[in-house]
N, C-alpha and C positions, 0 to 999 in steps of 0.2 A: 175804496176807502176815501172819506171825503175829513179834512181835520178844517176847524175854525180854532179860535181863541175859545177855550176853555168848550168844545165840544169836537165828539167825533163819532163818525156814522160808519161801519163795515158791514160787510156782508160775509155768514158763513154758508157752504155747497154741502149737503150732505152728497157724500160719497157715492154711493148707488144710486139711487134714485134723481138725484141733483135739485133735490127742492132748496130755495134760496131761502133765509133766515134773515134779516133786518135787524141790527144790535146800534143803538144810540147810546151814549157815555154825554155825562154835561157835566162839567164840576160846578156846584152851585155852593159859589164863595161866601154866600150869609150866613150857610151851618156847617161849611167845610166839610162836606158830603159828595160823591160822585156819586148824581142817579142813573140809574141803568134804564130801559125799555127795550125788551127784545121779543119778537113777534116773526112766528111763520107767516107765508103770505099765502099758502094752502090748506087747508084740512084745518079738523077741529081738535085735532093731538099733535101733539110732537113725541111725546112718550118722554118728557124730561129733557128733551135735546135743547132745547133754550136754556135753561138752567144750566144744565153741564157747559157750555160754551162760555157763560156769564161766569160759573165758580172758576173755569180756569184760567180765565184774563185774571179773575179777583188775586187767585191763588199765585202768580204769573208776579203781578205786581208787587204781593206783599210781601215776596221771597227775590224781587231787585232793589 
């Protein structure tokens, strides 16, 4: 995990197979917005595994 001022970069392992996921966070203070980017660095699917990673940080956050 790498954090700056107003950005942070992780990485998620899937379980079995260990493929690494790439997730960027920026809060971008002119529309008081946090954009997401998250991207496997194998294959042309994930089968929704980026998404679910991204909804549970969302979910995670809006429930602290």
């Amino acid at each position: 995990m790498r954090r700056e001022p107003r950005y942070t970069y992780a990485q998620f392992t899937t379980r079995i197979v260990k493929y690494v996921d790439d997730v960027e966070f920026w809060l971008d203070p002119e529309v008081k917005v946090i954009q997401v980017r998250s991207a496997s660095r194998l294959g042309k699917s994930d089968l929704g595994v980026n998404r679910k990673h991204i909804e549970s940080v969302r979910e995670k956050l809006l429930n602290s």
